[in-house]
C-alpha positions in Angstrom: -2.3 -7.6 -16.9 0.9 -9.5 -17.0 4.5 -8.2 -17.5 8.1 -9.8 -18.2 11.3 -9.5 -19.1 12.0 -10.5 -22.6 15.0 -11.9 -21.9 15.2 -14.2 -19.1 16.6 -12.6 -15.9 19.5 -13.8 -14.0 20.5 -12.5 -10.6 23.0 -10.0 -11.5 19.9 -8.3 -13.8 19.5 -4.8 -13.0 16.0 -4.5 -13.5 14.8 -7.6 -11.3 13.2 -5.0 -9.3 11.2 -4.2 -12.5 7.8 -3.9 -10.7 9.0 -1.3 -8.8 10.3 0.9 -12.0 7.1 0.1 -14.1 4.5 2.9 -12.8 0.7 2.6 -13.2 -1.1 6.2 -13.9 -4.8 6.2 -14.7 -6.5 9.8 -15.7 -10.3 10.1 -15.7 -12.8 12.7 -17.5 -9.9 14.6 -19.2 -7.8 15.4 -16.2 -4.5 17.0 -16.9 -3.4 14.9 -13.8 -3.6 10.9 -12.8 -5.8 10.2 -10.0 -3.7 6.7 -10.0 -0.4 7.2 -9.7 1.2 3.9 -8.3 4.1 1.2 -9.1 2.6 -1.5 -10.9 3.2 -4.5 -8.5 2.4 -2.4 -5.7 -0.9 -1.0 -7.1 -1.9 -4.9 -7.7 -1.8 -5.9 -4.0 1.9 -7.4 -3.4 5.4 -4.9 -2.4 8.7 -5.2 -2.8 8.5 -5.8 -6.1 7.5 -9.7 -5.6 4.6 -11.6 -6.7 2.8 -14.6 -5.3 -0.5 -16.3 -5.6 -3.1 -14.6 -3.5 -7.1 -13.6 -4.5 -8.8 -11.1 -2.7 -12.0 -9.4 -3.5 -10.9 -6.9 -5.4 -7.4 -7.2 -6.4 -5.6 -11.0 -7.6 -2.3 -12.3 -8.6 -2.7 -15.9 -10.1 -0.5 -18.7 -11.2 2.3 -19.0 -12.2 3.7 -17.4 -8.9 1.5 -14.5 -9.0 2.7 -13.9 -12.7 -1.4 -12.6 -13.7 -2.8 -9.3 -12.1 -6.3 -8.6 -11.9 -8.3 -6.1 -10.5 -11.7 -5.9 -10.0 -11.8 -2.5 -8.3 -15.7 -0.4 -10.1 -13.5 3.0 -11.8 -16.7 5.0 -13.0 -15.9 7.9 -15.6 -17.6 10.4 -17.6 -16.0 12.1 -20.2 -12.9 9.6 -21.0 -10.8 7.2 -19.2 -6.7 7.4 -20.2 -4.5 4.1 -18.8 -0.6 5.0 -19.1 1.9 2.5 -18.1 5.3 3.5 -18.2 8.8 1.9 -17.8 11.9 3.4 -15.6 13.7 0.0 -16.4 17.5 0.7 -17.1 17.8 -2.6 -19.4 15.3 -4.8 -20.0 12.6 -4.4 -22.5 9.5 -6.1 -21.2 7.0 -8.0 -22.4 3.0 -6.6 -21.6 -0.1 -7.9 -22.3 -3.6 -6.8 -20.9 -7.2 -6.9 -21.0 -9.3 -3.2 -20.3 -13.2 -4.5 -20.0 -15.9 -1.9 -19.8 -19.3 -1.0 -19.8 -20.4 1.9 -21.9 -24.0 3.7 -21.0 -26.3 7.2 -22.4 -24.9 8.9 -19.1 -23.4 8.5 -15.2 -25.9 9.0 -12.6 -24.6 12.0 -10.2 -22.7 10.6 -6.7 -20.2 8.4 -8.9 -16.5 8.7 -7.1 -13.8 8.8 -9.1 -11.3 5.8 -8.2 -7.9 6.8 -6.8 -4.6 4.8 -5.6 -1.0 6.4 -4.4 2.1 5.3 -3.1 4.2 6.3 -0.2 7.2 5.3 1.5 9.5 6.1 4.7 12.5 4.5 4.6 13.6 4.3 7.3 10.4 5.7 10.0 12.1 7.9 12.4 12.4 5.8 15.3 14.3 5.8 18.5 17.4 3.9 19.8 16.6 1.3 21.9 19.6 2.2 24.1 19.3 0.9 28.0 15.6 -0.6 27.6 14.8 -4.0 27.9 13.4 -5.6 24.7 9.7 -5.5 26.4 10.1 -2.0 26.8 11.8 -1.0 23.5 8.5 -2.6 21.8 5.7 -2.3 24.5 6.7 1.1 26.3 6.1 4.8 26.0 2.6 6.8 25.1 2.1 8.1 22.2 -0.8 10.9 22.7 -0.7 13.2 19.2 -0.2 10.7 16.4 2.4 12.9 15.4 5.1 11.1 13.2 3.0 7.8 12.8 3.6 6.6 9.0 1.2 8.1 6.4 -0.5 6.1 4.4 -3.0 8.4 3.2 -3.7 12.3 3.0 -6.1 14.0 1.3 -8.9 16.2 0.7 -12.1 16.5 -0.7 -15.4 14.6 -0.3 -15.2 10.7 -0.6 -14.3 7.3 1.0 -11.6 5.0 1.8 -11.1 2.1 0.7 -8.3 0.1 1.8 -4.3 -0.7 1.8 -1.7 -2.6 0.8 1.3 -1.9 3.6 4.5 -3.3 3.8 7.3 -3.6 6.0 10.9 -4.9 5.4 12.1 -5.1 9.1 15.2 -3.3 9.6 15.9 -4.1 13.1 18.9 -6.6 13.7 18.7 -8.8 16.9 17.9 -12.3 18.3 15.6 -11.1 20.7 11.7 -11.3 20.2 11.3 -8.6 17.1 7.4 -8.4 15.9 7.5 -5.4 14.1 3.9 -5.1 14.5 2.7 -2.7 17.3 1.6 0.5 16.0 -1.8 1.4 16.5 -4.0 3.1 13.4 -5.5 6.3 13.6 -7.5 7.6 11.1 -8.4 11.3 11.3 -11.3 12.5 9.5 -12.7 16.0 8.1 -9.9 17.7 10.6 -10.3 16.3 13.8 -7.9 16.4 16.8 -6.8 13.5 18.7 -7.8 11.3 19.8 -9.6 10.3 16.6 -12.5 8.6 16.4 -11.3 5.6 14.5 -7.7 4.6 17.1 -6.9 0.7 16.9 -4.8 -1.7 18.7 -2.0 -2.8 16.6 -1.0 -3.4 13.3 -2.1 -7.1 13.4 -5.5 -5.7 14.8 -6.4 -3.3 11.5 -5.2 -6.2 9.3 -7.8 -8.6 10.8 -4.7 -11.0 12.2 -3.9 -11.6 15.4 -1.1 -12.5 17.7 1.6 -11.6 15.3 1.2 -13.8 12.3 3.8 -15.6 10.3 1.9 -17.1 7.8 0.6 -16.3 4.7 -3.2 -16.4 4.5 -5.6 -14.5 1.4 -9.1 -13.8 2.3 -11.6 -11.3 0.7 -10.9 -8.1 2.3 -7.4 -9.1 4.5 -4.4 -10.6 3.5 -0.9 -11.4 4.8 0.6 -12.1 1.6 4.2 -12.2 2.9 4.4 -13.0 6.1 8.4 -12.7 6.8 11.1 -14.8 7.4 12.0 -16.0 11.5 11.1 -14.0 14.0 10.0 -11.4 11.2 12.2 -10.5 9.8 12.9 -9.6 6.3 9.9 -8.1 3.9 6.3 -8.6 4.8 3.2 -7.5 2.8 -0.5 -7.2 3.8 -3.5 -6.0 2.8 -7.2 -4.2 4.5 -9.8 -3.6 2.2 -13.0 -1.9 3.7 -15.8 -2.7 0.6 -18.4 -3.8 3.7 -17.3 -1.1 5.7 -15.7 2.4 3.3 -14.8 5.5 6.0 -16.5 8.2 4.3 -15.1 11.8 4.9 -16.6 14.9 3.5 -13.5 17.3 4.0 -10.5 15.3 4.3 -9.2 12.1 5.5 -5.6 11.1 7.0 -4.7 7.4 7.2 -2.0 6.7 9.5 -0.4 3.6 11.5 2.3 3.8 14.1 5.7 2.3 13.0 6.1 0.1 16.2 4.5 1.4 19.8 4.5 4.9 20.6 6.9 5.2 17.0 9.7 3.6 18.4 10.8 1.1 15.6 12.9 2.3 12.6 11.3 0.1 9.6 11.5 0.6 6.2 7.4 1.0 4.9 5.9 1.5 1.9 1.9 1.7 0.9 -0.5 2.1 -1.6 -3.6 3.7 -0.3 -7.0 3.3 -2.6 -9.8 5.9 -2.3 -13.0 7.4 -4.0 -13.2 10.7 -4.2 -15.9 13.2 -5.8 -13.5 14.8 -8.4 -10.3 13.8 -9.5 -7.5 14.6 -7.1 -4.9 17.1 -8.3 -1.6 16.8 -7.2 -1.1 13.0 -6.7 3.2 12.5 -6.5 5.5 9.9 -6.7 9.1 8.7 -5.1 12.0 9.3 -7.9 13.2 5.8 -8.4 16.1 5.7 -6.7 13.5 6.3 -3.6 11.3 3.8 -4.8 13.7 0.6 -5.0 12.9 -1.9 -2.8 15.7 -3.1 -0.2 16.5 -6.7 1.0 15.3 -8.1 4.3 
């Protein structure tokens, strides 16, 4: 796919957040509900509403600046397949072209998952004042022994397996002293289970498959720091963990979930797109009102 502005945007445009206010929905087997339900820039790997060249496995954004979007994600369906694309844009009409390719057979063997995606966002993640601590223990401090309040990136139900994230992060806090956004631990809780859950990380850089808080932009197959922020992290950052070697199956339910610094200290503004497979099409799926959905500036 690939989407513009007819007329050439300037920088008092209204809809230069365009990517934001064009929303991806993709209904499978007749379902009176999408199972994808995601902005369009977001769903293809990149937040903010920004592009930029990058090629992972199973999502791409090619040149000119990340102008082409290509997935490559396997959608299996029965009984139909339905591809909406709507526009929220106040002003602009838009230019859209795209390509659908598929394979058509006599039948779908059984254990097929349906392919799902949604966005979320907490803007800002309830965080705490830093107050009298010292900047090492405003980011390295404190326990955080529930998971309750970490940012959500995914929760669900139903029988199926996880497949990745895009997150990002426009960091909000406004200081000269060392400010890596980047130490909340993932904890992924599957079929119901208390904490400690089985699947706990170390840190946001950890989950991403970075290490020692990154700053520059690097595309693999399955990990990705697309944006890497401006000095000392600041500003909007996007990356990406996709687990095609590796899917966390659940049978009952799943909930994805990252700490928004250590111990949820930092107050961030994140957003996600989560991608899934699940046995039946999911129900329910909802999205942010666009005033909600409009990205901020770093």
């Amino acid at each position: 796919m690939t989407v513009a502005p007819r007329e050439a945007p300037t920088p008092d445009s209204v809809d230069n957040d365009y990517l934001r206010k064009l929303v991806l929905k993709i209904y499978w087997d007749g379902a009176q509900y999408p199972s994808v339900l995601v902005p369009l820039g977001d769903f293809f790997g990149v937040g903010h509403a920004r592009t930029v060249n990058f090629a992972s496995l199973p999502l791409q954004m090619s040149p000119q600046d990340g102008k082409a979007f290509n997935s490559f994600f396997h959608m299996p369906f029965a009984d139909g397949a339905r591809f909406e694309l709507t526009s929220e844009c106040e002003a602009e009409d838009m230019w859209f072209y795209y390509y659908i390719d598929y394979d058509a057979f006599d039948e779908l063997e059984e254990g097929f998952g349906r392919f799902h995606a949604s966005w979320n966002r907490q803007c800002p993640t309830d965080g705490v004042e830093q107050g009298g601590q010292s900047n090492a223990e405003f980011l390295f401090g404190g326990e955080n022994r529930d998971g309750h309040g970490n940012y959500t990136i995914l929760d669900t139900t139903g029988r199926g397996h996880y497949i990745g994230c895009v997150l990002n992060i426009t960091n909000l806090r406004d200081t000269s002293d060392w400010n890596w956004y980047g130490e909340g631990d993932d904890m992924i809780f599957i079929d119901g289970e208390p904490w400690p859950p089985r699947l706990h990380g170390t840190g946001t850089e950890d989950y991403f498959n970075t290490a020692w808080c990154p700053s520059q932009s690097y595309a693999a197959p399955y990990h990705g720091l697309t944006l890497p922020g401006g000095e000392n992290w600041s500003g909007q950052i996007s990356t990406y963990r996709f687990h095609v070697e590796d899917p966390i199956s659940f049978t009952t339910s799943i909930k994805v979930t990252i700490e928004h610094g250590h111990a949820n200290k930092r107050s961030d503004d994140l957003s996600s797109t989560a991608y899934w497979y699940a046995d039946q099409p999911t129900p329910g799926l909802t999205l942010a009102p666009l005033d909600q959905r409009r990205p901020r500036q770093g």
